[in-house]
C-alpha positions in Angstrom: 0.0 0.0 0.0 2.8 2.3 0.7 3.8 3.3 -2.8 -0.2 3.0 -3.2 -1.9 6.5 -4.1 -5.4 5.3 -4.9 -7.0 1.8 -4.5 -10.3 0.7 -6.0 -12.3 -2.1 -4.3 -15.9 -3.9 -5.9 -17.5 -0.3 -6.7 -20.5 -0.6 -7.5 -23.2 2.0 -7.7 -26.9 2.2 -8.7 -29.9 4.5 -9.0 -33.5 4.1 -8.8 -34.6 5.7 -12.2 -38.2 6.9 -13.0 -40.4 4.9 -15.5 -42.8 6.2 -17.7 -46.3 6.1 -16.3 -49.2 3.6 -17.2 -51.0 4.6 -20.1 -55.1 3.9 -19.8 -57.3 3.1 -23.0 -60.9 3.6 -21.3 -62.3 6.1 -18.5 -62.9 3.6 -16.3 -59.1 2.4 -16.6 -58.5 6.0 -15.7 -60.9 6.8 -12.8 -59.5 3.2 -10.8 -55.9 4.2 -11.5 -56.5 8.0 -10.1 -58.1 6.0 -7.1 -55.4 3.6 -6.8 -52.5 6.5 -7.2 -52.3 7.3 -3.0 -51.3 4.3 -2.6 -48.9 3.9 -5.2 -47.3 7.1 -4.1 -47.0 5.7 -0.7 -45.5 2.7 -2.2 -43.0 4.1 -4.3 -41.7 6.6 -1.2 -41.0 3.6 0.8 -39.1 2.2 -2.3 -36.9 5.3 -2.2 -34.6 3.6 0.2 -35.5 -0.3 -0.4 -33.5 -2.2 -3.6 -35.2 -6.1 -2.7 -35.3 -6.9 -6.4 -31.8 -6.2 -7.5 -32.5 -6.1 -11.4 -35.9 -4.2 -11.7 -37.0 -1.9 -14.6 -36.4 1.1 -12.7 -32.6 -0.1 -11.5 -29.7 1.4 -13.1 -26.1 -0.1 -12.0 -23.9 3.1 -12.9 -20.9 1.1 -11.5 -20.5 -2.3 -11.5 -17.6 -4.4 -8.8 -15.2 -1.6 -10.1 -11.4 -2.1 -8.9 -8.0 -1.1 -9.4 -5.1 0.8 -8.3 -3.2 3.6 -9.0 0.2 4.2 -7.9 2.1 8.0 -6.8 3.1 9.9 -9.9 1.1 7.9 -12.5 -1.5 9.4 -15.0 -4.1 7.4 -15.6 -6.6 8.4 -18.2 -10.4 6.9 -18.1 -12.2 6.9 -21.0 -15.5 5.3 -22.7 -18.9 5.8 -24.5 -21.6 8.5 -22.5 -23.1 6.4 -19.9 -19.9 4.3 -19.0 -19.6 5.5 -15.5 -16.8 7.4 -16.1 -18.3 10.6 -13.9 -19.8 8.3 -11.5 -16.5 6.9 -10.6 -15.1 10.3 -10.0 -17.8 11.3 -7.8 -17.4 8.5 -5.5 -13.6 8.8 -5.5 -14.4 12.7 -4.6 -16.6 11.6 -2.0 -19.6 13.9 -3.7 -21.2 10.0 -3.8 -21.0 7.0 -1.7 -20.8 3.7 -3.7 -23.7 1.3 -3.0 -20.8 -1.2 -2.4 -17.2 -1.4 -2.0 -14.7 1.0 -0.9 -12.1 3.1 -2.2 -8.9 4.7 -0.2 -6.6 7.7 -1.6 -3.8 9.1 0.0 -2.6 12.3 -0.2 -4.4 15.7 -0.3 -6.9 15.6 -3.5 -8.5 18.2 -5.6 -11.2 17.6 -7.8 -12.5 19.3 -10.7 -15.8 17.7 -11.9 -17.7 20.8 -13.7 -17.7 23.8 -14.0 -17.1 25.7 -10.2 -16.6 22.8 -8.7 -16.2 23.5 -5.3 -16.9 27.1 -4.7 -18.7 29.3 -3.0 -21.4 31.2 -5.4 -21.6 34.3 -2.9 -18.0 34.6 -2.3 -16.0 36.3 -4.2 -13.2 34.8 -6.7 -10.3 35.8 -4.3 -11.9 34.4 -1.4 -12.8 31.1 -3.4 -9.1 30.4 -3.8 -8.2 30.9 -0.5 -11.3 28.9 0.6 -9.8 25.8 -2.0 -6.6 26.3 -1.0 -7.9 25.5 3.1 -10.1 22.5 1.8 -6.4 20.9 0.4 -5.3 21.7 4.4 -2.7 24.4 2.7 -1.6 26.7 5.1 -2.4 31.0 4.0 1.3 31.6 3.0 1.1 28.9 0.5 -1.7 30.0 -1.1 -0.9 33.6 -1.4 2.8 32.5 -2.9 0.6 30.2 -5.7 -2.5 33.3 -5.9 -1.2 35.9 -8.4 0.1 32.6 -10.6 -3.5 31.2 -10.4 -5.0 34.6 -11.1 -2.5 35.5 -14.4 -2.9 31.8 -15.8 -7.1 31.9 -15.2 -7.5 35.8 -16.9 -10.2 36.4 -14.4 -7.8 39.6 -13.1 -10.3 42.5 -13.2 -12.8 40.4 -11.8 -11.4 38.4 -8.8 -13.0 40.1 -6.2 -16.6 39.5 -7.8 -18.7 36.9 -6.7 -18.4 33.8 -8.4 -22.2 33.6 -9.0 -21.6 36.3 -11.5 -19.0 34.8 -13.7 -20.0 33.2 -17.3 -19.5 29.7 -16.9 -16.0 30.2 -19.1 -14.6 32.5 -16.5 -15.6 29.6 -13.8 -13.8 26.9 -15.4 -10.6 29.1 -15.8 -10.3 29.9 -12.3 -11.4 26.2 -11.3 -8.8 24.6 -13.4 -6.5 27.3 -12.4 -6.7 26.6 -8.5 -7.2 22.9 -9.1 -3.9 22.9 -11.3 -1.7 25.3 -9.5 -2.1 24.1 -5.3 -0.4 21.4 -5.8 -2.6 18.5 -4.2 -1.2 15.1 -4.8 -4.0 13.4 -6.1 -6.2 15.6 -8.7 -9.3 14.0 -10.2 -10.2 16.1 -13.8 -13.4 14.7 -15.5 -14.1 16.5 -19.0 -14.3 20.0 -18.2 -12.3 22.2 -20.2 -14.0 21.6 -23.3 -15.8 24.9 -21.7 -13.1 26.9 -22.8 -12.2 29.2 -25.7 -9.7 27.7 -28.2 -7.0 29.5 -26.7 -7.6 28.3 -23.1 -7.8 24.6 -24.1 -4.4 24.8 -25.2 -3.4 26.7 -22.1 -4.7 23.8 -20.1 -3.1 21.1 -22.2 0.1 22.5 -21.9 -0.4 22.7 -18.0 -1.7 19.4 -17.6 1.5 18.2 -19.5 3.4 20.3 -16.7 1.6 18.7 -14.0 2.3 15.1 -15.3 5.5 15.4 -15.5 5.5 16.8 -12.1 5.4 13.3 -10.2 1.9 14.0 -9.0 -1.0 11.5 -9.2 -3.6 12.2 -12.0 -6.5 10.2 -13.2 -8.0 12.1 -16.2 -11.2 11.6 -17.6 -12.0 12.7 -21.4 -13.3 12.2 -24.6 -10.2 13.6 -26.2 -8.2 11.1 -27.0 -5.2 12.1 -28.3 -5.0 14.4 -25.4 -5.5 10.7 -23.3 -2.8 9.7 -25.7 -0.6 12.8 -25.0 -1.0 12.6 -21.4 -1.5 9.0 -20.1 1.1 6.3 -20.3 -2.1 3.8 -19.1 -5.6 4.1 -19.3 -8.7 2.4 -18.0 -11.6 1.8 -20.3 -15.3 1.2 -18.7 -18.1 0.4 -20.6 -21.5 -0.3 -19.0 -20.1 0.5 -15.6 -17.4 -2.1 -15.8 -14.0 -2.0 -16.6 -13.1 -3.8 -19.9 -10.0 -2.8 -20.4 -6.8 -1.8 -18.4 -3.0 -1.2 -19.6 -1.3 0.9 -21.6 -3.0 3.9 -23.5 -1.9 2.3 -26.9 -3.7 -1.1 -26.5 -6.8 0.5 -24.8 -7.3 3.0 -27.5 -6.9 0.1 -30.2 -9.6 -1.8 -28.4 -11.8 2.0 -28.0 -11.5 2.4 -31.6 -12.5 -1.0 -32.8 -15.7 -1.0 -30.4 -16.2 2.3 -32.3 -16.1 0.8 -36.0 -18.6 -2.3 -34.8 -21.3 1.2 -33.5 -23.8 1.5 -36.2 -25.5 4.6 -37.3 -28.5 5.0 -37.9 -31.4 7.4 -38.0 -32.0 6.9 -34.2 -28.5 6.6 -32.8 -28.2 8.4 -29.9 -31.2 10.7 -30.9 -32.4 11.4 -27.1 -28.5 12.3 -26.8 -27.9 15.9 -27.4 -24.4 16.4 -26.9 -23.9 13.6 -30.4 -26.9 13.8 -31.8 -28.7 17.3 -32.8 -30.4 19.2 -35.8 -33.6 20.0 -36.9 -34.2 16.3 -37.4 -35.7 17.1 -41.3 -33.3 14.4 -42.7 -30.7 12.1 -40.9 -28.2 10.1 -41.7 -28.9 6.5 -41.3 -25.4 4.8 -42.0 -21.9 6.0 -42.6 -19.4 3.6 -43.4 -15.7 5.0 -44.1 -13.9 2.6 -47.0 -10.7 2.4 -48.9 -10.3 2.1 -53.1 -11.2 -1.4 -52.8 -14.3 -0.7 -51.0 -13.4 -2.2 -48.0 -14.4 -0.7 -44.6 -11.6 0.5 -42.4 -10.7 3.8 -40.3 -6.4 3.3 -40.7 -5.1 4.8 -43.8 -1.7 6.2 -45.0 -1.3 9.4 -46.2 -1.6 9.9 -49.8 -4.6 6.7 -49.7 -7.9 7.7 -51.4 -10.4 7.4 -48.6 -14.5 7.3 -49.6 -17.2 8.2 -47.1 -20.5 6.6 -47.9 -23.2 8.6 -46.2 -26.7 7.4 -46.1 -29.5 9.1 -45.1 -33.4 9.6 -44.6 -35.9 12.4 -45.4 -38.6 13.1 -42.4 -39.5 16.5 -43.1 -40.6 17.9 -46.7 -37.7 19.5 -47.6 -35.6 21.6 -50.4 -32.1 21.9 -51.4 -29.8 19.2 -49.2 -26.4 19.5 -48.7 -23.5 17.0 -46.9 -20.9 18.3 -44.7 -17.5 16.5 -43.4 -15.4 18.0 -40.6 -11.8 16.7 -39.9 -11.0 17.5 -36.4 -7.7 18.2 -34.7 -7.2 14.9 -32.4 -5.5 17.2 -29.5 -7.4 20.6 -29.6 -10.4 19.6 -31.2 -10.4 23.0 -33.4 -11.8 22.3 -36.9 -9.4 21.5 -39.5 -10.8 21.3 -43.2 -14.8 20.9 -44.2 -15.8 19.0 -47.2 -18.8 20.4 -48.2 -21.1 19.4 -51.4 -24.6 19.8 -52.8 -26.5 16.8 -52.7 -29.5 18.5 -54.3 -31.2 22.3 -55.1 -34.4 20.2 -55.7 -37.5 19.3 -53.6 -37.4 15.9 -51.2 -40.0 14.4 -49.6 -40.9 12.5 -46.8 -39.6 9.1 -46.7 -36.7 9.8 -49.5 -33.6 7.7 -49.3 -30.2 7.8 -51.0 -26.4 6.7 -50.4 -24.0 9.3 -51.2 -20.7 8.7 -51.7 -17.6 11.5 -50.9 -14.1 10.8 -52.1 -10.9 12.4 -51.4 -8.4 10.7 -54.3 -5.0 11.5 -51.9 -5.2 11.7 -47.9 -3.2 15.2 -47.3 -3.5 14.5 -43.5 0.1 14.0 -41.7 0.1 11.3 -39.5 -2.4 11.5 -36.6 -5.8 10.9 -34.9 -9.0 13.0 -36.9 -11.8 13.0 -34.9 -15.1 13.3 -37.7 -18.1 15.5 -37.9 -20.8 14.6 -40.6 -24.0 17.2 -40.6 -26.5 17.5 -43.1 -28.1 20.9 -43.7 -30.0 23.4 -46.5 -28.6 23.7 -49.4 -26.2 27.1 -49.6 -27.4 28.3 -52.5 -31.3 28.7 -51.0 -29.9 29.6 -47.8 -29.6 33.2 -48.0 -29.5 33.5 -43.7 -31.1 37.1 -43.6 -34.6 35.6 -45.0 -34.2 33.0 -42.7 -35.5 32.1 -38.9 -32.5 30.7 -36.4 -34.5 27.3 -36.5 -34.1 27.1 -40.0 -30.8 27.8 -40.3 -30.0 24.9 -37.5 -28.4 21.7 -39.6 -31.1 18.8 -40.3 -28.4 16.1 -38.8 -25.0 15.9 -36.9 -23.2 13.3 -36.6 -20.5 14.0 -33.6 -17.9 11.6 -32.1 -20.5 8.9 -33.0 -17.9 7.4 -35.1 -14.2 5.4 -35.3 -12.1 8.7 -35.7 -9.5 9.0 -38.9 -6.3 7.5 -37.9 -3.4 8.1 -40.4 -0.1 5.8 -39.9 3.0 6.9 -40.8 5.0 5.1 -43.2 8.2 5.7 -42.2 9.9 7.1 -38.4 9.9 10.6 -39.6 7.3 13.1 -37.9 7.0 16.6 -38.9 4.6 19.0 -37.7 1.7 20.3 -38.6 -1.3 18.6 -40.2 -1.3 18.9 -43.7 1.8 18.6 -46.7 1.4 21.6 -48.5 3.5 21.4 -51.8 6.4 24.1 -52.5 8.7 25.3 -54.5 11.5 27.7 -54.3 12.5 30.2 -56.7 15.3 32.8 -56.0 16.4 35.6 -58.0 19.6 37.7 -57.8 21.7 35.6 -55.7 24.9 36.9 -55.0 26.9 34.7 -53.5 29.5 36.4 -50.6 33.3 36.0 -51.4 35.7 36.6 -48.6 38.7 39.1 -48.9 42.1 37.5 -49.7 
C-alpha cells in the first residue's frame, strides 16, 4: 500500500430511475388508477430507500464491482462511450457520492474538478474562493498567497477576482477552477471532462499545463473524450463500458480496443437521438449509416497518407424539404479545433418524406500528416437557397449531426519521420539575384 496513491475495491453503484407512467385506454381504466394513485405514491416513497429486487425496470447499475489501483506519480486516463460510468466513478472517488458497495482509499491531499465551479462558493468572491480551495487541500495562508497571483494570471479572471463567483460566465468559472485545481499542488487531482468549456486559446493553455503537471510526479486520473490528449497525457488508461471496466494497460492497446468498439457502433437514424451532446439538428433528414472505406471498398478507419479514402453517407428524409447539402469535418485529435470541411450539394431540388439515397464522398490522396482526426458529418439546407437574412434561427440549424458517434480517422506513418503540422502543403522555391559572398584574400 505504501507506494499505493489510490485503490479501488468492488464499486458498484446504482440508481433508482423513474419509469414512464401507465398509459389507460378507457375512462374507467383512468378513474380506478387516479383512485389507486395514493397508494402507489405511498409505495413508491417507501421504495426510495428499499432495492429487494436487484434487477428491476427502474434499477440502473452506474458502476458495477469496479477495482484497481493507481500508484504516486502515475497518470491514468479513463475513457469510454456517454453512460460508462466514467463521472460516477469520480464522484465517488471525490466523496460527492458514496458507492452502494465497495470502498475506495486515496492518499494524499486531493482536488477535484468535476464541472464547471466545482467546489466554490457562489456568494463569495473569486479571491476568497481560492483561499477557501486552498484551506479544503489543508494548505496553510502563505502557501496559497505564494501560488495566488500565478492562479490569477494563468485563469484571466484579473479585473474580476473580487466579484462573486455567481456572476461569472461559466468560461470564467472553469478558468479559475482549473487554475486553483492545477496550480495548489494536491497530490491526487481527479479532472473529468471540463475544459472543453473553454475558448480555443484556453484549451491549449490547459493542455500545456496538464502536461506540466504530469511530468511533475503528482498523481492524476484524467477523464475525457479527447483522445489524443489521453494519448498525450496517459502512459495507461482504463476503459469502462457499462459500468465495468473492460480494459486496463497501456493507453496504446486500450485506444486500439476503444476504436475497434467504435467501427462495430452502427449509425443510424436513431443513434443516440435522445443524446444531445452527439446527436442534434432540426431532425428534417438524418443520416442512417456512414461507413468509411478504402479504393477497394473495403471498410476501415487506418489509412496512409496519400490513400484515397470514400465516405458513404446514407440518409433519410422526415420532413418535406428543399435543397440538401452533406458536410464532413476533420477534427484536430489534441485541440479539437476544426481543421478542413468537405462540403457538397447533394440537391437544389424538392425531397420528400420518406426519401432515401447513399451518397458517396471521395478524397483521391489523404493530405492529412500522421495522426488521430476525430469526424463530424451534418447534413443541412442547401447554400445556394440559404440566404440567412430571409431565414428564422431554426431554420438555419443543420437537419443532422453526426458528432464523435464514429471510429475517428487514424493516419499511420510510413516511415519514423514526424513533422509537424497537419497537412503537406506542396512548395517550390524560386530565387532571384543571388549573389553569392566571397571573402577578402
Amino acid at each position: 500500500m505504501g507506494n499505493v496513491a489510490i485503490e479501488v475495491e468492488n464499486i458498484s453503484k446504482r440508481y433508482r430511475i423513474g419509469l414512464a407512467e401507465d398509459q389507460h385506454d378507457t375512462m374507467f381504466q383512468a378513474v380506478m388508477a387516479a383512485f389507486a394513485r395514493p397508494l402507489r405514491n405511498f409505495r413508491d416513497l417507501r421504495k426510495l430507500s428499499s432495492f429487494k429486487q436487484e434487477e428491476a425496470a427502474d434499477i440502473l447499475w452506474a458502476l458495477r464491482d469496479i477495482s484497481f489501483q493507481v500508484n504516486r506519480g502515475e497518470v491514468v486516463g479513463v475513457i469510454g462511450r456517454n453512460g460508462a460510468g466514467k463521472s460516477t466513478l469520480l464522484k465517488v472517488l471525490s466523496r460527492i457520492t458514496e458507492p452502494t458497495y465497495g470502498k475506495a482509499s486515496i492518499q494524499g491531499r486531493v482536488s477535484s474538478l468535476l464541472e464547471v465551479g466545482t467546489g466554490f462558493h457562489k456568494e463569495l468572491t473569486g479571491r476568497e474562493n481560492v483561499y477557501l480551495n486552498g484551506t479544503v487541500l489543508g494548505m496553510r495562508k502563505e502557501e496559497v498567497d505564494r501560488k495566488f497571483d500565478e492562479i490569477v494570471a494563468f485563469s484571466g479572471v484579473e479585473k474580476f477576482i473580487d466579484t462573486p463567483v455567481k456572476r461569472y460566465s461559466s468560461g470564467m468559472s472553469v478558468r479559475l477552477a482549473f487554475s486553483v485545481a492545477a496550480h495548489l499542488e494536491p497530490e491526487v487531482l481527479l479532472i473529468d471532462e471540463v475544459l472543453a468549456v473553454g475558448d480555443l486559446a484556453f484549451q491549449k493553455k490547459c493542455l500545456g499545463k496538464m502536461e506540466e503537471v504530469a511530468e511533475g510526479g503528482r498523481t492524476v486520473l484524467f477523464v475525457s473524450h479527447n483522445m489524443q490528449m489521453i494519448d498525450t497525457l496517459c502512459p495507461r488508461t482504463i476503459l469502462l463500458k457499462d459500468g465495468k471496466v473492460l480494459c486496463d494497460g497501456t493507453t496504446t492497446d486500450v485506444l486500439e480496443q476503444y476504436y475497434a468498439s467504435l467501427e462495430d457502433l452502427k449509425v443510424d437514424a436513431e443513434t443516440a437521438l435522445n443524446n444531445m451532446r452527439h446527436r442534434r439538428g432540426l431532425g428534417h433528414a438524418r443520416f442512417t449509416r456512414i461507413v468509411v472505406r478504402d479504393a477497394e471498398g473495403h471498410e476501415r478507419y487506418r489509412f496512409h497518407q496519400g490513400e484515397p479514402v470514400f465516405f458513404e453517407l446514407s440518409y433519410e428524409v422526415f420532413e418535406d424539404l428543399k435543397g440538401l447539402d452533406v458536410g464532413i469535418l476533420f477534427r484536430s485529435g489534441k485541440s479539437r479545433e476544426p481543421l478542413a470541411e468537405l462540403r457538397h450539394c447533394v440537391t437544389q431540388g424538392s425531397l420528400s418524406v420518406g426519401h432515401q439515397n447513399t451518397i458517396q464522398v471521395e478524397v483521391p490522396a489523404l493530405p492529412l500528416r500522421p495522426g488521430t482526426y476525430p469526424l463530424y458529418f451534418g447534413l443541412a439546407r442547401n447554400r445556394a437557397d440559404d440566404t440567412r437574412e430571409q431565414h428564422r434561427y431554426e431554420e438555419r440549424r443543420p437537419y443532422d449531426i453526426v458528432d464523435d458517434l464514429t471510429a475517428p480517422l487514424i493516419v499511420e506513418a510510413e516511415t519514423d519521420e514526424r513533422r509537424p503540422g497537419y497537412f503537406d502543403v506542396t512548395s517550390r522555391l524560386h530565387v532571384q539575384n543571388l549573389v553569392e559572398a566571397v571573402s577578402s584574400p
